[in-house]
N, CA, C and O of each residue as an XYZ file, in Angstrom:
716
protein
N      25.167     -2.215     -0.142
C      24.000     -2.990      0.235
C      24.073     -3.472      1.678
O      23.035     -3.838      2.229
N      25.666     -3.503      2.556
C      25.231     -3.724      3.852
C      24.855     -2.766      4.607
O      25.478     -1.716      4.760
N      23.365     -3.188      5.352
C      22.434     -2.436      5.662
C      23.202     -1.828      7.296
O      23.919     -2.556      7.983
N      22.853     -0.394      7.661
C      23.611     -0.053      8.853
C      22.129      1.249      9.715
O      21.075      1.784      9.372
N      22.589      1.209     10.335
C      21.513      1.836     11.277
C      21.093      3.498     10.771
O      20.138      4.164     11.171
N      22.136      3.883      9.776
C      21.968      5.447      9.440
C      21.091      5.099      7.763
O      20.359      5.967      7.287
N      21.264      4.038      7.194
C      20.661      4.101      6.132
C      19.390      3.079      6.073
O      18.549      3.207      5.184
N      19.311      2.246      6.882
C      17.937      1.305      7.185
C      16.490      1.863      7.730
O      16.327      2.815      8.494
N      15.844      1.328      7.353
C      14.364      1.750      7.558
C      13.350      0.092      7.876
O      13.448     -0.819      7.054
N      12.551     -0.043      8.988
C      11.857     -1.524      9.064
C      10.954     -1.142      7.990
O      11.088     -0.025      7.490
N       9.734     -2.209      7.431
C       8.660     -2.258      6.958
C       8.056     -3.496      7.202
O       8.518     -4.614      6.973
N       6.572     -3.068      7.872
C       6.010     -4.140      8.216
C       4.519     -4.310      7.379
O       3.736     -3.368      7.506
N       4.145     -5.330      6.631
C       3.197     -5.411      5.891
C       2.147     -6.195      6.255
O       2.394     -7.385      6.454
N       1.087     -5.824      6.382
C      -0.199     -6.846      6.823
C       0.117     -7.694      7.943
O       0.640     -8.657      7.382
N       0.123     -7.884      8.925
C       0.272     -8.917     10.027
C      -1.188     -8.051     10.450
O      -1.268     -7.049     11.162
N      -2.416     -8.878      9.681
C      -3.544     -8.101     10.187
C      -4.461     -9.547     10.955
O      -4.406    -10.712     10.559
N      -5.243     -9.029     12.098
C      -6.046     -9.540     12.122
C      -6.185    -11.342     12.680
O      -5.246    -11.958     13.185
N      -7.507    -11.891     12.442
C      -7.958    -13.399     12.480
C      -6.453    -14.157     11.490
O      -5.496    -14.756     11.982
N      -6.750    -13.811      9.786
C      -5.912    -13.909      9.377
C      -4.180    -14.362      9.140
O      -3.568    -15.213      8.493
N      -3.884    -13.364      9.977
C      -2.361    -13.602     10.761
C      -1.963    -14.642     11.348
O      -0.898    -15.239     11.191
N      -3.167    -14.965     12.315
C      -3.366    -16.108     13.224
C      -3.141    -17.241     12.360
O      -2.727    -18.258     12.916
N      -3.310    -17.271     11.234
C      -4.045    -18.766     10.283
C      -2.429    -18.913      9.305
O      -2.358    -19.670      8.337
N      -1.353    -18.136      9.731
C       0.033    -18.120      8.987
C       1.050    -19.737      9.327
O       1.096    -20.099     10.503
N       1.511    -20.266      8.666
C       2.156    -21.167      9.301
C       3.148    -21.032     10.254
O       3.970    -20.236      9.799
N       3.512    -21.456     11.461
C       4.193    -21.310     12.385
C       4.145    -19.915     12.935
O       5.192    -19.268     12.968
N       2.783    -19.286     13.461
C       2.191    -18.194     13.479
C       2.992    -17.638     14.949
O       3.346    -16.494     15.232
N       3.055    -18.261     15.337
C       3.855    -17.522     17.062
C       5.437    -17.659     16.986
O       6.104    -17.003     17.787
N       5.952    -18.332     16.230
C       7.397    -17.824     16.076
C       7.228    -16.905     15.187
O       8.150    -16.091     15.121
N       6.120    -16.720     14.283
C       6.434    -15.303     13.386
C       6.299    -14.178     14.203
O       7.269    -13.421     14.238
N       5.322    -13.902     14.861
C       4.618    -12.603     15.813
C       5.916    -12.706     16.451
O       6.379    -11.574     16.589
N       6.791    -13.722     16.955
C       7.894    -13.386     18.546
C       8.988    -12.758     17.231
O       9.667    -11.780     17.543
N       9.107    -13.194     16.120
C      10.383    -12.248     15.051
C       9.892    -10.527     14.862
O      10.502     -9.459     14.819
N       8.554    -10.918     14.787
C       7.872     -9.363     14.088
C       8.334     -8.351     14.954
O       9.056     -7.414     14.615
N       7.741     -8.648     16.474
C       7.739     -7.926     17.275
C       9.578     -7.481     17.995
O      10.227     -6.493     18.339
N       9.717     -8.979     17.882
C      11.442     -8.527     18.073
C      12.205     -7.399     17.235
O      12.820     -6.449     17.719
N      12.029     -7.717     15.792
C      12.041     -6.470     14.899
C      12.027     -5.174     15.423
O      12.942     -4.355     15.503
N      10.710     -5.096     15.810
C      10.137     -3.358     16.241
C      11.015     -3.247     17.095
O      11.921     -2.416     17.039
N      10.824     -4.218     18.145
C      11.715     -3.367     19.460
C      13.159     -3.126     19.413
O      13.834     -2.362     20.103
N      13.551     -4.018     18.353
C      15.526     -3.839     17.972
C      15.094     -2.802     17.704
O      15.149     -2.019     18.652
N      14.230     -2.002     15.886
C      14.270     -1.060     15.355
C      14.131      0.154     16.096
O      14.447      1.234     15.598
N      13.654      0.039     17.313
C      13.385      1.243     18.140
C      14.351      1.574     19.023
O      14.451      2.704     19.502
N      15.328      0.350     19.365
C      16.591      0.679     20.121
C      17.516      1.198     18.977
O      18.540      1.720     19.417
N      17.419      1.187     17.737
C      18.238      1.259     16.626
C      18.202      2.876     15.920
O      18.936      3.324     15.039
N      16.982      3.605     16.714
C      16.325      4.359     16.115
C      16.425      4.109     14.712
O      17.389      4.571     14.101
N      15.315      3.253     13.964
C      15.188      3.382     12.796
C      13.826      3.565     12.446
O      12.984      3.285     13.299
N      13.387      4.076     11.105
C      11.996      4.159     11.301
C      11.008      3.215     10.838
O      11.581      2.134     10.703
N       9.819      3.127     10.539
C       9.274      2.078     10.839
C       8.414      2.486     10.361
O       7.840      3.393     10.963
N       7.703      1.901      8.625
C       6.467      2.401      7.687
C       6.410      0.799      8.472
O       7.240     -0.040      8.819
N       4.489      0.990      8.524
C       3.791     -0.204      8.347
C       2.340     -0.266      7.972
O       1.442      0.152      8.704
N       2.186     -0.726      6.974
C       0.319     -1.059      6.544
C      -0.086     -2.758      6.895
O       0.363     -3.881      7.125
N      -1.506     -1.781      6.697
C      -2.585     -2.717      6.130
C      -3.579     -2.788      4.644
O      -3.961     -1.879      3.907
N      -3.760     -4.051      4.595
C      -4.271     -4.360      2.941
C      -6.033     -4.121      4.051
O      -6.298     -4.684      5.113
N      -6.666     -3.388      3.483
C      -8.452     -3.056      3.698
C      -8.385     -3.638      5.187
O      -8.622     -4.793      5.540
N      -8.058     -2.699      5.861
C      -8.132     -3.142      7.338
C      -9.668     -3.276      7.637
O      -9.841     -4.315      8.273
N     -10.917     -2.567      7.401
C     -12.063     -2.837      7.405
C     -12.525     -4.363      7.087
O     -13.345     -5.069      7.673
N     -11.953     -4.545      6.289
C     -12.514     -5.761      6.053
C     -11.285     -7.127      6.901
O     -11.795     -8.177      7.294
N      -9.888     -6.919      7.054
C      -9.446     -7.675      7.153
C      -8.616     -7.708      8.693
O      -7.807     -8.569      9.039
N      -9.023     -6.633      9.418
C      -8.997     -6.218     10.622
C      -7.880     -5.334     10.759
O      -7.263     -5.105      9.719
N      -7.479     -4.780     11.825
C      -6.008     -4.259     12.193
C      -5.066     -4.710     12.565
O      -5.414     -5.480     13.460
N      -3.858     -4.746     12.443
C      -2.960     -5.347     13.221
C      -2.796     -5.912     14.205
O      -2.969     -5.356     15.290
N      -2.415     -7.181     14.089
C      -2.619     -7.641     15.242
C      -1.871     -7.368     16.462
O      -0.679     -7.060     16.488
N      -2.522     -7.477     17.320
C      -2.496     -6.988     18.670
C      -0.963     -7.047     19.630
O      -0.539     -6.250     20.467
N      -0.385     -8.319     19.116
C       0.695     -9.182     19.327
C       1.356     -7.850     18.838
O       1.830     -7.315     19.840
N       1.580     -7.119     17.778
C       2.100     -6.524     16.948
C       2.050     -4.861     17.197
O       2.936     -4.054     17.480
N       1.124     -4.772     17.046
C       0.468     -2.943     17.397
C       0.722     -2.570     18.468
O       0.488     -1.374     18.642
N       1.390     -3.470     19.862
C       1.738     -2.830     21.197
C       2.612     -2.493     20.991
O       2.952     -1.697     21.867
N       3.650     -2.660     19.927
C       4.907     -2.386     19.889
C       4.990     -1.258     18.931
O       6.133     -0.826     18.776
N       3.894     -0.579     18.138
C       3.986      0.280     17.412
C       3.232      1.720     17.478
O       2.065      1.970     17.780
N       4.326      2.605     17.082
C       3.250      4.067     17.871
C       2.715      4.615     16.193
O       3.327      4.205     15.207
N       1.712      5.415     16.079
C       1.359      6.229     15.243
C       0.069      5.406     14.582
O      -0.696      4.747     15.286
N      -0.063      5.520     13.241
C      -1.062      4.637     12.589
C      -0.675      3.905     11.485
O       0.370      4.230     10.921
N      -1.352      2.939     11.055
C      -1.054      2.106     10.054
C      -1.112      2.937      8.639
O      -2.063      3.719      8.649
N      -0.314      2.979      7.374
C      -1.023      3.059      6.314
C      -1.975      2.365      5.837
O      -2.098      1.465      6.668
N      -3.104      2.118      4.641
C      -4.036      1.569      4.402
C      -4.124      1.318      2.950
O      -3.604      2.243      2.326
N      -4.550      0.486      2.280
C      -4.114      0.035      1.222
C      -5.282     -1.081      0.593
O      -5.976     -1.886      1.216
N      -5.217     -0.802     -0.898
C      -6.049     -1.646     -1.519
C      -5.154     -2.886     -2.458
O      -5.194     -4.086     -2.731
N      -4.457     -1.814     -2.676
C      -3.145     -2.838     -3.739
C      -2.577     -3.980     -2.829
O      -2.420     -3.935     -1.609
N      -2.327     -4.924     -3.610
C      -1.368     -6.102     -2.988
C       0.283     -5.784     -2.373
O       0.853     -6.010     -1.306
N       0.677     -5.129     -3.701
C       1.824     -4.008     -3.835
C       1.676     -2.949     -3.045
O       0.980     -2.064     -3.542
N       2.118     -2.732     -1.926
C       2.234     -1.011     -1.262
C       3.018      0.100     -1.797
O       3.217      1.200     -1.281
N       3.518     -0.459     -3.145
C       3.472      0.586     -4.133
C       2.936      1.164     -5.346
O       3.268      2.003     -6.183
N       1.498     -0.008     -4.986
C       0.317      0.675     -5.684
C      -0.561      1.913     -5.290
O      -1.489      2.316     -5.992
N      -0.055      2.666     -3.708
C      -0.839      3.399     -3.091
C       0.465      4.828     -3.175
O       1.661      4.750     -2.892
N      -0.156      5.789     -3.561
C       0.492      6.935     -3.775
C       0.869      7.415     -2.261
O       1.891      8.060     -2.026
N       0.162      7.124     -1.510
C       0.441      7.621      0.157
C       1.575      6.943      0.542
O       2.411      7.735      0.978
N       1.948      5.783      0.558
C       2.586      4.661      0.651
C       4.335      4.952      0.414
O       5.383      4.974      1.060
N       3.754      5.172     -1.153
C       5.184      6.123     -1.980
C       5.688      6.824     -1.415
O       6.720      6.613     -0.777
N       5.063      7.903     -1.503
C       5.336      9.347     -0.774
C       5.929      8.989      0.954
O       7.040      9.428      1.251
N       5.276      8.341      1.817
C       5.809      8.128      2.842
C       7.238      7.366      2.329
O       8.226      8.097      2.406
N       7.458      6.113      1.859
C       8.982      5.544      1.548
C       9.759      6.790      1.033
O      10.940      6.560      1.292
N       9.659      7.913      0.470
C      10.380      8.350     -0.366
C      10.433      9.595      0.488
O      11.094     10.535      0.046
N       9.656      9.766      1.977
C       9.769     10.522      2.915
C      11.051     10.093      4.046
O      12.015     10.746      4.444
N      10.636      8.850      4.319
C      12.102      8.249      4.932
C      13.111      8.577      4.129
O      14.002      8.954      4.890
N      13.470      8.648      3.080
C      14.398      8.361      2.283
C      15.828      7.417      2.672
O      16.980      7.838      2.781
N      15.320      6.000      2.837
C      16.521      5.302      3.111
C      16.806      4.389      1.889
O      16.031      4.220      0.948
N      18.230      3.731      2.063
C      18.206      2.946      0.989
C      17.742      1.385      1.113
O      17.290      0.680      0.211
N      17.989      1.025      2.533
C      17.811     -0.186      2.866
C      16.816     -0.189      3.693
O      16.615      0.565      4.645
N      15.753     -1.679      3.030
C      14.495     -1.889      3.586
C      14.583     -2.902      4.450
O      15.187     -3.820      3.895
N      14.135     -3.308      6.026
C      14.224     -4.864      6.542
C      12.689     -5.043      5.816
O      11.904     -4.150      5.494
N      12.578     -6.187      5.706
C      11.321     -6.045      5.541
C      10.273     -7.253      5.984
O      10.503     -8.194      5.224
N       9.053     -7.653      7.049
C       8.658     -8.388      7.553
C       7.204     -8.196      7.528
O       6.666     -7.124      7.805
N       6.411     -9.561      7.096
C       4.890     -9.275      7.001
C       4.650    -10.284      6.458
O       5.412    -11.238      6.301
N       3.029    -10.119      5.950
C       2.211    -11.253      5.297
C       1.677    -10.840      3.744
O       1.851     -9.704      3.303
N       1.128    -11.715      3.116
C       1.709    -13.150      3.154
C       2.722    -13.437      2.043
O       2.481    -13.167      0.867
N       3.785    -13.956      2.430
C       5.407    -13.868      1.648
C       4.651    -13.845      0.517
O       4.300    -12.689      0.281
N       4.102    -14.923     -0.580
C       3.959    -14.791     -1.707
C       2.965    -14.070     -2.314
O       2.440    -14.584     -3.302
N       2.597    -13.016     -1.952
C       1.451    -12.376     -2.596
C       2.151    -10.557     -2.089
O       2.987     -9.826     -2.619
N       1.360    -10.431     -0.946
C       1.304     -8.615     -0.822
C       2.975     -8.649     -0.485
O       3.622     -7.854     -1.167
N       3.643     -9.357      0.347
C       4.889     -9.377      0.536
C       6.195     -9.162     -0.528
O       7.099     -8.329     -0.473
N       5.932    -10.276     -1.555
C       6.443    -10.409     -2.973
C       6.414     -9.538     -3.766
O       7.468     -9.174     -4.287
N       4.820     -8.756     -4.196
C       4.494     -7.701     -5.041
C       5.511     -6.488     -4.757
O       6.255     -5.844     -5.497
N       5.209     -6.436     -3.257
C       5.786     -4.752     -2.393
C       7.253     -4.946     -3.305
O       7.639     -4.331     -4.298
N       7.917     -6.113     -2.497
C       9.385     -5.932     -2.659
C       9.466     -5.821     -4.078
O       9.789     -4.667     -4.358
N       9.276     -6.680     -5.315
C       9.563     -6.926     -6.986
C       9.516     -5.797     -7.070
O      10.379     -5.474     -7.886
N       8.558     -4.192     -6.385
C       8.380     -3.264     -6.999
C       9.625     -2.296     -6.247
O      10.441     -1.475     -6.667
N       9.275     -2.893     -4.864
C      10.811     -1.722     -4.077
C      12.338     -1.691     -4.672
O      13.084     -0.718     -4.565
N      12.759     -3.243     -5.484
C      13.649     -3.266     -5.832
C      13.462     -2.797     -7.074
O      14.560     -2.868     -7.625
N      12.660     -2.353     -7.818
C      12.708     -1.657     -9.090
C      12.504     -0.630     -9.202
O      12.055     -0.066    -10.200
N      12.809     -0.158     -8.142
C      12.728      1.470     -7.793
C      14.114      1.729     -7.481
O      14.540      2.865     -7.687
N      14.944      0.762     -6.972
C      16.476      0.946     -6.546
C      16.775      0.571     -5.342
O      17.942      0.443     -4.972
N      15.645      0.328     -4.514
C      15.704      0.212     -3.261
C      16.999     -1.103     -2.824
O      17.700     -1.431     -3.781
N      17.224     -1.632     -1.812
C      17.729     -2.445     -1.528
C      16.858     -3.155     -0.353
O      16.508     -2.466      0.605
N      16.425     -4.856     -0.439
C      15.800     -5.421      0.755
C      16.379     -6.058      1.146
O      17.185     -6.756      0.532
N      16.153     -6.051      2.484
C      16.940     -7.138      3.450
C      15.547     -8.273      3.784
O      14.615     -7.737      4.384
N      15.388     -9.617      3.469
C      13.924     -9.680      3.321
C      14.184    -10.911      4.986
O      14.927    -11.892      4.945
N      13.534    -10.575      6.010
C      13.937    -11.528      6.613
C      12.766    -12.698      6.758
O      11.546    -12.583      6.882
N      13.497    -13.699      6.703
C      12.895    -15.345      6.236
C      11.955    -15.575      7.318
O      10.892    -16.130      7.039
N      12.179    -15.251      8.430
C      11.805    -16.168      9.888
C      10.437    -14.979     10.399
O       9.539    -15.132     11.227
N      10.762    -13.849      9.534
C       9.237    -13.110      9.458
C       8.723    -12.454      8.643
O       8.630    -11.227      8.616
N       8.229    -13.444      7.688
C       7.862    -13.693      6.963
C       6.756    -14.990      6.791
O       7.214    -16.093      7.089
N       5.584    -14.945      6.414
C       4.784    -16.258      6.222
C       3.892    -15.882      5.382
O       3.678    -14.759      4.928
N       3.107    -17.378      5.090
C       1.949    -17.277      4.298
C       0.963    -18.962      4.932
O       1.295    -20.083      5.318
N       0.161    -18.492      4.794
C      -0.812    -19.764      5.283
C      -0.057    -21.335      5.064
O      -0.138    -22.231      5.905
N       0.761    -21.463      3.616
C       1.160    -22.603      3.602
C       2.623    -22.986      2.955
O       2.995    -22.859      1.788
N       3.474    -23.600      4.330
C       4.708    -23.474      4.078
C       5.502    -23.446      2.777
O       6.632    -22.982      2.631
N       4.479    -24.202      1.557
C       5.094    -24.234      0.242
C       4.956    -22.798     -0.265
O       5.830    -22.289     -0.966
N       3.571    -21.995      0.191
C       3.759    -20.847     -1.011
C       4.570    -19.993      0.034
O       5.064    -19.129     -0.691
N       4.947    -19.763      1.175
C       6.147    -18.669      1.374
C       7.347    -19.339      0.632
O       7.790    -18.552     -0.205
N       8.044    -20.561      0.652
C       9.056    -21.100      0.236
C       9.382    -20.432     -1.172
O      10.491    -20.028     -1.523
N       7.893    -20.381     -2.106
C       7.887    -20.106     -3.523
C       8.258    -18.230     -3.473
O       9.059    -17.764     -4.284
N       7.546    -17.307     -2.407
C       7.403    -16.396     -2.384
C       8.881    -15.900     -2.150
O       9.237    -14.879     -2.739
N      10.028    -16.764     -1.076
C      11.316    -16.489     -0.415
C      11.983    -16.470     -2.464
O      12.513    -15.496     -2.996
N      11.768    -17.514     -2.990
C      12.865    -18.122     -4.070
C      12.516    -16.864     -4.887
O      13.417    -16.318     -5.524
N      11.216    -16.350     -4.907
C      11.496    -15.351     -6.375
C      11.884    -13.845     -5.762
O      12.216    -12.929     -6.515
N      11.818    -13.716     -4.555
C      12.407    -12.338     -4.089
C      13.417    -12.546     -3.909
O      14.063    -11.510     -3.749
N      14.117    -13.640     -3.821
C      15.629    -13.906     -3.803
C      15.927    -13.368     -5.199
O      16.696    -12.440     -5.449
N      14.976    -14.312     -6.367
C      15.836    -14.388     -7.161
C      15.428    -12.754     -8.440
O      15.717    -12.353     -9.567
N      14.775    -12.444     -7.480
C      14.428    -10.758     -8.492
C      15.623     -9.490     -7.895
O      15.831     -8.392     -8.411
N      16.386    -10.177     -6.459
C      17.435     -8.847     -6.242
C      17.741     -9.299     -4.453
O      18.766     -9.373     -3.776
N      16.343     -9.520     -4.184
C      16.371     -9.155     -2.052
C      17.013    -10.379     -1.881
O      17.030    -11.515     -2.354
N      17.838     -9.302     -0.515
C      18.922    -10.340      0.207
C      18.140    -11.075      1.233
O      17.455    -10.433      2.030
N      18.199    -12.650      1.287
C      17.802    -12.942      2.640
C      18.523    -13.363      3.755
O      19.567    -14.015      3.752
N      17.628    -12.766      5.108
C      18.074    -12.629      6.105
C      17.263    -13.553      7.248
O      16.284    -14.278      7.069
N      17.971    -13.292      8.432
C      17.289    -13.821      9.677
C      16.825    -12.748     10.854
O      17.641    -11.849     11.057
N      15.805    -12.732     11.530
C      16.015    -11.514     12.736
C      17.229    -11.488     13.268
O      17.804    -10.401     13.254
N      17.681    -12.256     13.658
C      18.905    -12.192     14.584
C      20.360    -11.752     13.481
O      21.238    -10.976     13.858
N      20.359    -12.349     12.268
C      21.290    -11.796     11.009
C      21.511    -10.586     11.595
O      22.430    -10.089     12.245
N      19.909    -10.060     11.012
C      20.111     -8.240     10.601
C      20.012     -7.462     11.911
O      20.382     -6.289     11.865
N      19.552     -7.963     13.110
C      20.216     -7.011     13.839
C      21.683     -6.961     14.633
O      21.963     -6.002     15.351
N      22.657     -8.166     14.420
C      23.541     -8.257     14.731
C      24.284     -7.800     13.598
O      25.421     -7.459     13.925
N      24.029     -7.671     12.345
C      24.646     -6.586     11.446
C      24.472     -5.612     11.468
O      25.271     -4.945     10.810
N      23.554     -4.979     12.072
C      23.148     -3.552     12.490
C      23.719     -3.131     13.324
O      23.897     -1.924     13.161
N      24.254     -3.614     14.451
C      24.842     -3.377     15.675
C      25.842     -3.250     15.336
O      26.245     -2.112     15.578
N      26.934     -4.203     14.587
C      28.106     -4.047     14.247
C      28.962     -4.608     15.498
O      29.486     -5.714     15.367
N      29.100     -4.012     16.501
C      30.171     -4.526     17.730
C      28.951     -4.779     18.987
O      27.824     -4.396     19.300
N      30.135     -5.779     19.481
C      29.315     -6.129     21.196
C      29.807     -5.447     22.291
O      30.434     -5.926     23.236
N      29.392     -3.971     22.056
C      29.695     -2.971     23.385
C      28.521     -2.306     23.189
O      27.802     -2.259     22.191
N      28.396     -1.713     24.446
C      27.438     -0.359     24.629
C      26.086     -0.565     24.832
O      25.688     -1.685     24.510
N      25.312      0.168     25.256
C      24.086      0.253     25.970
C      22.723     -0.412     25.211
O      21.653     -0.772     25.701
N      23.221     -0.426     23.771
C      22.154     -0.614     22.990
C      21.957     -2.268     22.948
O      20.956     -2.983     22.992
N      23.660     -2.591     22.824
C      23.610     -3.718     22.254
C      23.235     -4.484     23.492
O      22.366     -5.339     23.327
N      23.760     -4.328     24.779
C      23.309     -4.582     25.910
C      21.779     -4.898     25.989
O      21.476     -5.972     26.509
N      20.940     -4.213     25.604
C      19.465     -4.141     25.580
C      18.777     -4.652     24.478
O      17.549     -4.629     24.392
N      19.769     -5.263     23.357
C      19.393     -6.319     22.044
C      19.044     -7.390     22.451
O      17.965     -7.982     22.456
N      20.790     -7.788     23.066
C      20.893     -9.062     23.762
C      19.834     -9.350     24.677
O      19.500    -10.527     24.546
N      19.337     -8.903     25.333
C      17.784     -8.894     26.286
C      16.875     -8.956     25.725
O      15.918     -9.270     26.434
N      16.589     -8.763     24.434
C      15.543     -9.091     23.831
C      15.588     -9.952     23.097
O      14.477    -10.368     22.771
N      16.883    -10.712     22.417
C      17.021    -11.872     22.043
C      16.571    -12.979     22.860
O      15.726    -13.784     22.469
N      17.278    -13.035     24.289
C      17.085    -13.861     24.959
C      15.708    -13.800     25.487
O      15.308    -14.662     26.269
């Protein structure tokens, strides 16, 4: 279960929109999200990310989508493993370990993971990006993905467990984005 750069994969869920904006402590979440991507991209790891009815609930936010190349998946389910596309892409990565960061912890966040870990998966769920409109229901959303399997983490945790040692070019260019 400790997660390492050959078997990890990010996942980023809903950070859509007006929405996003309305998360509690909404700009330290976007500065974790985005930190995420850019570790995951010095990490080469890959990087599934949706949206729940982007039509209706906008696209990613902006804060977010500069840092990401390709397109969003799209989704009706709460669970992003209610969408057969969804599947098929996770089971295209084929990794074992998920980071996993988005909105909103207790609902589309919660569903995804209860179902990723009952598939076998392993989550690394990190706390600090992660939200929901109101600090009690992520709190509720953190306790039952804790307590259904996912490990929790911090941005800075999981990519300094990812890295493993403080040498070399990469880690050099972490540390720069930490700071």
């Amino acid at each position: 279960m400790i997660p390492t750069k050959q078997d990890s994969a990010l996942l980023i869920i809903d950070v859509q929109g007006k929405l996003s904006e309305q998360m509690h402590n909404s700009a330290a979440f976007f500065n974790n999200v985005a930190l995420l991507i850019q570790a995951a991209k010095l990490f080469d790891l890959p990087i599934v990310w949706v949206e729940q009815l982007p039509e209706k609930l906008g696209k990613t936010h902006p804060d977010i989508a500069q840092h990401l190349s390709g397109k969003a998946l799209e989704k009706s389910t709460f669970s992003l493993c209610g969408d057969d596309k969804i599947l098929t892409e996770i089971e295209r990565v084929n990794r074992d370990n998920w980071i996993v960061a988005g909105l909103e912890c207790h609902v589309c966040v919660y569903q995804s993971v209860r179902d990723l870990l009952a598939m076998g998966k392993n989550i690394h769920l990190v706390s600090d990006a992660v939200s929901s409109r109101a600090q009690s229901n992520k709190e509720v959303g953190l306790q039952a993905m804790k307590e259904a399997g996912a490990r929790l983490t911090s941005t800075e945790m999981i990519l300094f467990e990812l890295q493993q040692k403080a040498e070399g070019d990469v880690f050099r260019k972490m540390i720069k984005l930490i700071k």
